[in-house]
C-alpha positions in Angstrom: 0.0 13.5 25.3 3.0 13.8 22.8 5.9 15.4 24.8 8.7 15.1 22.7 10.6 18.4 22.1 14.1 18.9 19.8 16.1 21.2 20.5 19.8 22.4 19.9 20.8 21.4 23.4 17.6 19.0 24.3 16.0 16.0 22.8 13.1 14.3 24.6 11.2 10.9 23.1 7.9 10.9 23.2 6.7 8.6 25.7 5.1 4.9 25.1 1.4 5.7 25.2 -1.3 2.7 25.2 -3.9 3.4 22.5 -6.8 5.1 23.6 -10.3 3.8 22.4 -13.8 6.2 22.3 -16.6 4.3 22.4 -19.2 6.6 20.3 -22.9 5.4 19.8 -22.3 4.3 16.4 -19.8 2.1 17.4 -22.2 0.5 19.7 -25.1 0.1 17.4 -22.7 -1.8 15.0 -21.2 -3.8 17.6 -25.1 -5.0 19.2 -26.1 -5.7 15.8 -22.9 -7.9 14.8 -23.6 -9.9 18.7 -27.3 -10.1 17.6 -26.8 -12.4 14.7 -23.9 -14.9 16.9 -23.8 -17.3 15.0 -23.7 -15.9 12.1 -21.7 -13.6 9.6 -20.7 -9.7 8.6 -19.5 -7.9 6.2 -18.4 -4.0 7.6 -17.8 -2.0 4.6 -16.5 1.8 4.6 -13.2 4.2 3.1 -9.9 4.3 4.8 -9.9 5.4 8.1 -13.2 5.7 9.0 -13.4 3.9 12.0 -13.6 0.2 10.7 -10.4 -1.2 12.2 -10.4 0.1 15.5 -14.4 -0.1 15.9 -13.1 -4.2 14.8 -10.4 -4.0 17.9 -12.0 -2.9 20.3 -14.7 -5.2 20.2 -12.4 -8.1 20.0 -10.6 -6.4 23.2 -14.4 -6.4 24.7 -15.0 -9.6 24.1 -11.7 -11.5 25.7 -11.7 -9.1 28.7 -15.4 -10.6 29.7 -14.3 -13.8 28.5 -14.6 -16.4 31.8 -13.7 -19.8 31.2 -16.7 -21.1 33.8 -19.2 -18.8 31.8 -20.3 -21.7 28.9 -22.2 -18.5 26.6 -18.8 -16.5 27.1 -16.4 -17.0 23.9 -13.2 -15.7 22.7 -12.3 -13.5 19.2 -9.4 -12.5 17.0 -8.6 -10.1 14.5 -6.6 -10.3 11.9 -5.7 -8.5 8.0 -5.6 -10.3 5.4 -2.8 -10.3 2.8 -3.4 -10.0 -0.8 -4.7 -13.6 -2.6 -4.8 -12.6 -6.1 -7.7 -14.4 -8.5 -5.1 -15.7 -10.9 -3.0 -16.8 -8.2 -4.6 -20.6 -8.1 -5.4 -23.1 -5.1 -7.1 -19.6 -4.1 -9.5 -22.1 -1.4 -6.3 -23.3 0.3 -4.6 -19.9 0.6 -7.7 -18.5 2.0 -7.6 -21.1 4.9 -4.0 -21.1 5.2 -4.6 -17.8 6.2 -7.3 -18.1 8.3 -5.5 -20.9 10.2 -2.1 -19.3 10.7 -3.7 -16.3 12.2 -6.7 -18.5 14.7 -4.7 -21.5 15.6 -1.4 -20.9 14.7 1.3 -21.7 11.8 -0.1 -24.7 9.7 2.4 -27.1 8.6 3.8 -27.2 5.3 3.5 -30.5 4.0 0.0 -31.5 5.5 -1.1 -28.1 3.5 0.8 -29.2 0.5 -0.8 -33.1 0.6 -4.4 -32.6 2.4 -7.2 -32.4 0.7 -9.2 -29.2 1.7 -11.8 -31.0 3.8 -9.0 -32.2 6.2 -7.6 -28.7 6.4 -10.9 -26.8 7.1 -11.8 -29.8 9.5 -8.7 -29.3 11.9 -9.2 -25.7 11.3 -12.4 -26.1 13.4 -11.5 -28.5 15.7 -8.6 -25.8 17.0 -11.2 -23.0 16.8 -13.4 -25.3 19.2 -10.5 -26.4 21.3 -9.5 -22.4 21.9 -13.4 -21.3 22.0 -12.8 -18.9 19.5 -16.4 -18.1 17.9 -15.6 -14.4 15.8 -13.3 -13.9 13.5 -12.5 -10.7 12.1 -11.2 -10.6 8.8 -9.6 -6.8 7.5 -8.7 -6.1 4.5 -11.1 -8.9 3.1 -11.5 -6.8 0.0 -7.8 -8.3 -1.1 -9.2 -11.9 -0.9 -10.7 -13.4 -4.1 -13.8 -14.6 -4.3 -12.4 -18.4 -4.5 -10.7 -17.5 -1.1 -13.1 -15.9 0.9 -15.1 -18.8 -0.3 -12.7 -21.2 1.0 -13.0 -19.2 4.2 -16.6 -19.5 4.0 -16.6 -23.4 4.5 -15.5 -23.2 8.5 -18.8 -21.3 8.8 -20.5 -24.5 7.5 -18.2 -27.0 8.8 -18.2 -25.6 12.3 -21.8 -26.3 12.5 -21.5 -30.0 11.6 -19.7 -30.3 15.2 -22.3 -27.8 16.7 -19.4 -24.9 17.5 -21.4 -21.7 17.3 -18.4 -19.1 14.6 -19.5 -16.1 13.3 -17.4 -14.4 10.4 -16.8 -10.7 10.1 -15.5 -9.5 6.5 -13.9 -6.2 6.9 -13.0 -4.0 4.0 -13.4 -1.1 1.5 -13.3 -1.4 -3.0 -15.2 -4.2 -4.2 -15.8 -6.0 -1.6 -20.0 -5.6 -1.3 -19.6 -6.4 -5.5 -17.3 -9.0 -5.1 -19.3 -11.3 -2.3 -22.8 -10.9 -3.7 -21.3 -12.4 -7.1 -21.7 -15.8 -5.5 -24.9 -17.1 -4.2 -22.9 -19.6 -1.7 -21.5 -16.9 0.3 -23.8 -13.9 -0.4 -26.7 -16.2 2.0 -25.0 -16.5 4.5 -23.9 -12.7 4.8 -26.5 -12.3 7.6 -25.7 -8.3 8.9 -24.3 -5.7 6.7 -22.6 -2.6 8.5 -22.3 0.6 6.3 -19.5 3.3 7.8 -20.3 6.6 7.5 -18.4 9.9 8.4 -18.9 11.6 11.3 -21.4 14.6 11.4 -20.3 17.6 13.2 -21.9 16.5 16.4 -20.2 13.5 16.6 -16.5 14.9 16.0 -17.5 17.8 18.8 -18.7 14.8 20.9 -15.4 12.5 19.9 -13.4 15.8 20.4 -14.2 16.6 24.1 -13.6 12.8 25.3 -10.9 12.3 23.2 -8.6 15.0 23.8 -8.6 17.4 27.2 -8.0 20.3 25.3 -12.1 20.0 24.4 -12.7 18.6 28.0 -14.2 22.0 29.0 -15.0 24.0 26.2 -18.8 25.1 26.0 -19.3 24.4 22.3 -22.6 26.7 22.4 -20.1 29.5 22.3 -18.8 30.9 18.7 -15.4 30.6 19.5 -15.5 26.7 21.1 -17.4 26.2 18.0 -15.4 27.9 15.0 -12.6 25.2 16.5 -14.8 22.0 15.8 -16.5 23.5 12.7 -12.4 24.3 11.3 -11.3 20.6 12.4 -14.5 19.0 10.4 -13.9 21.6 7.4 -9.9 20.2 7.1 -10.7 16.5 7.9 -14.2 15.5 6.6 -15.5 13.7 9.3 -12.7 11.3 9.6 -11.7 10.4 12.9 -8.5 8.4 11.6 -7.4 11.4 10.2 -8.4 14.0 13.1 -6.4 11.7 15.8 -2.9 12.3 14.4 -3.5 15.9 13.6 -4.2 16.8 17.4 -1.0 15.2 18.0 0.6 17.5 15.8 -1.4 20.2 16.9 -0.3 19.6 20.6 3.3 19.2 19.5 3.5 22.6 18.3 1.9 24.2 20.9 4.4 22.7 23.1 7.4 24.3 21.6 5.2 27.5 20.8 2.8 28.3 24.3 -0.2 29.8 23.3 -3.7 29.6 23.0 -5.1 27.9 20.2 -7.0 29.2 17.8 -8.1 28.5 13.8 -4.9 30.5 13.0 -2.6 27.8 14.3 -4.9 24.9 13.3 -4.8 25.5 9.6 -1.4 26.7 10.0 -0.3 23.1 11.1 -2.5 22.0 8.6 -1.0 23.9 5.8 2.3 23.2 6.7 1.5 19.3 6.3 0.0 19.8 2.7 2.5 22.3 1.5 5.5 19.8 2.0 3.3 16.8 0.5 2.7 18.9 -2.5 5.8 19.8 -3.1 7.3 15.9 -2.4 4.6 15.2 -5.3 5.6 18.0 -7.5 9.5 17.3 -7.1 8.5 13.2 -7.4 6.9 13.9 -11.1 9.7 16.4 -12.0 11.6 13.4 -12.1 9.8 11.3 -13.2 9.2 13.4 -16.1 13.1 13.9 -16.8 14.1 10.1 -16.8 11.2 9.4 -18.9 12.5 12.2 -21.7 15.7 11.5 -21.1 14.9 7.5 -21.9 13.0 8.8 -25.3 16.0 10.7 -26.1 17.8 8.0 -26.3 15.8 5.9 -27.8 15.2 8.2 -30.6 19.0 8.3 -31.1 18.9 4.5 -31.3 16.7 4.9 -33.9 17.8 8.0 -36.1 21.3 6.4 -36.0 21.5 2.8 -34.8 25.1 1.8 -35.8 26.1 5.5 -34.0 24.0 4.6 -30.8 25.8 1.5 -30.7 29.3 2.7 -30.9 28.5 5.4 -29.1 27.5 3.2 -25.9 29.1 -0.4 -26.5 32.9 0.4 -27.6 35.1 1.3 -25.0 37.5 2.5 -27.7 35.3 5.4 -29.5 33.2 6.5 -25.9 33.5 10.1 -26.2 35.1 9.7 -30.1 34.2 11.6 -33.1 31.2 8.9 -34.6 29.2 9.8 -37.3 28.8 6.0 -38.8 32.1 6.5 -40.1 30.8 9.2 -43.0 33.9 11.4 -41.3 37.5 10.1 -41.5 38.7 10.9 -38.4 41.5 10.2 -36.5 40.6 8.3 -33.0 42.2 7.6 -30.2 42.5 4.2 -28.1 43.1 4.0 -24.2 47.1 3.1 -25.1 46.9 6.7 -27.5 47.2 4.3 -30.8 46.1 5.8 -33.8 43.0 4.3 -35.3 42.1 5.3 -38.6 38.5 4.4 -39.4 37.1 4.3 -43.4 34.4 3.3 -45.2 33.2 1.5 -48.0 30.1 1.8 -50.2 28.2 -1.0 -47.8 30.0 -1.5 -45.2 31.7 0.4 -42.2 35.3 -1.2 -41.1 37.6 0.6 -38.4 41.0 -0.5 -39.3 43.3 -0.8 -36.7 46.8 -0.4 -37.4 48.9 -3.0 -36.5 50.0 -3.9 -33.2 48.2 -0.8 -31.8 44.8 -1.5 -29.9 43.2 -3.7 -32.2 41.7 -5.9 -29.8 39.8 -3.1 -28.4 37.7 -2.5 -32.4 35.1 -4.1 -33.8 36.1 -6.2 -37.3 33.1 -5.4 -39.1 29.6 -3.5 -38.2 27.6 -2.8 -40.9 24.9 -0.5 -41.4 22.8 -3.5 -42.7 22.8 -4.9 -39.5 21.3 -2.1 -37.4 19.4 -0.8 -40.3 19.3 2.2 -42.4 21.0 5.9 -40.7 18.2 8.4 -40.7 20.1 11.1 -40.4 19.6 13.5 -43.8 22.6 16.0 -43.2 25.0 13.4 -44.9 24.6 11.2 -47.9 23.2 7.5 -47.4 25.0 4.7 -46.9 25.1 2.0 -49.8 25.4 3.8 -52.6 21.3 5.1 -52.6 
């Protein structure tokens, strides 16, 4: 329940609430067909927020809960997400099980990483899984692994059963990840179970709706109006129960500060009000984007109309704000100390003379046209004498 309420003369936190889990049958199929092919491994593939992570949790938090040390089929698990190990990255293997390691056994230490040979790494890997009964992994977020590093993983399966310790790997992820481990024939045989994650139909969000949240406790969803509710949650969130769980906490937030009964209305009202502030963060985000990008072109295309201009115009301290048309203008321009600077030019080159004594560290000796290239700028006659 999300309690927290701001007001001009209140503020409330929200209380610390433990994450609540619904088991729904899907779930359950996927989780007795992973246990089915112990030892052996997974890959779960799906989009964001479909389920995969905390379908992944909770059966790790099922699995240590009936772990008993005096049971010898019990076993332990883990979970963990994997960073990303790029394909150019190199040693791909090694950061694969580095990985592994730090997150089963513990931190691995730096210089027997750095000097082992792989085989020495993925044996003590498996003799700390062994020594902690740990028998599944879960790996999310597999799909930012290589192929050389999930491959690297890969050898613990094999290694494991040289010292008869039953492991079972689960490779959890979304892209390319099917693509990617099917490549090689090494690991793509011993993929044993492949888990697909679908959305939920509208049944199962009405069903996920009346466990999950009390509101839908005791509506009857036979009846139109119980019905239109569940029909307008689907409609908004596709089936996606990662997505649906923080809008009822929004939902019940507002209905907090506004008693009433809820209806469609204030569902896609809360909705809308979400969306409308994202757009406009997007619109306002490319707004500027768009001006510093034009701005940048403008001043690149200055640079490259009138290079010796652009140049004074942004490196001398002396002529910032001055009168500079590549010196085709005899102007009079003032220094920081209000000493007259008299610039001229000759056929080829552009000199500022300073006169003397007054600010003539502050001017450039020479700059020449030559150097930056030829001025583009057709109002005025060329430089050079052509």
């Amino acid at each position: 329940m999300i309690e927290a309420n701001i007001t001009k003369n209140t503020f409330t936190f929200p209380p610390t609430k433990k994450e609540k889990t619904i088991e729904t049958g899907f779930m359950r199929e996927v989780m007795n067909r992973t246990m089915a092919i112990h030892p052996g491994n997974a890959v779960w593939y799906g989009e964001s927020r479909i389920g995969k992570t905390t379908t992944a949790k909770h059966f790790v938090s099922r699995i240590n809960e009936n772990h008993l040390p005096d049971n010898p089929n019990s076993f332990r698990a883990v979970h963990f997400e994997a960073g990303e190990i790029a394909g150019w990255s190199g040693n791909e293997q090694k950061k694969g099980l580095k990985s592994l390691y730090n997150a089963t056994i513990g931190r691995i230490d730096e210089g027997s990483y750095r000097t082992d040979p792989i085989e020495s790494i993925v044996e003590n890997l498996v003799y700390g899984l062994k020594r902690k009964n740990i028998q599944k992994v879960f790996i999310d977020e597999a799909g930012n692994l290589s192929l050389d590093a999930i491959r690297g993983i890969m050898m613990t399966y094999d290694a494991a059963k040289s010292i008869d310790h039953n492991l079972s790997l689960i490779f959890i992820g979304m892209d390319d990840l099917p693509t990617k481990v099917t490549k090689l024939p090494q690991i793509n045989g011993r993929i044993n179970e492949w888990c697909y994650f679908e959305k939920y139909t509208l049944k199962e969000i009405a069903v996920f709706l009346k466990e999950f949240h009390p509101y839908f406790t005791n509506l009857d969803f036979k009846k139109a109006k119980s019905l239109e509710l569940v029909e307008c949650i689907y409609e908004l969130y596709d089936g996606f129960p990662g997505l649906i769980i923080p809008f009822l906490n929004k939902v019940e937030n507002y209905l907090q500060i506004n008693p009433q009964t809820l209806t469609v209305k204030i569902l896609r009202m809360v909705h809308m009000r979400t969306n409308m502030d994202k757009s406009n963060s997007i619109n306002k985000s490319l707004r500027l984007i768009n001006y510093f990008r034009a701005s940048r072109s403008i001043r690149w295309s200055a640079k490259i109309r009138c290079p010796a201009q652009y140049f004074i115009s942004n490196y001398s301290p002396l002529l910032l704000g001055g009168n500079t048309n590549c010196g085709r203008r005899n102007s009079l321009l003032q220094d920081k100390s209000n000493s007259l600077v008299e610039p001229f030019t000759t056929n080829s080159d552009i000199i500022f003379n300073a006169q003397p004594g007054k600010g003539a560290w502050a001017i450039p000796s020479i700059i020449t046209c030559r150097l930056f290239g030829r001025c583009r700028d057709t109002s005025a006659p060329r430089l050079g004498g052509d």
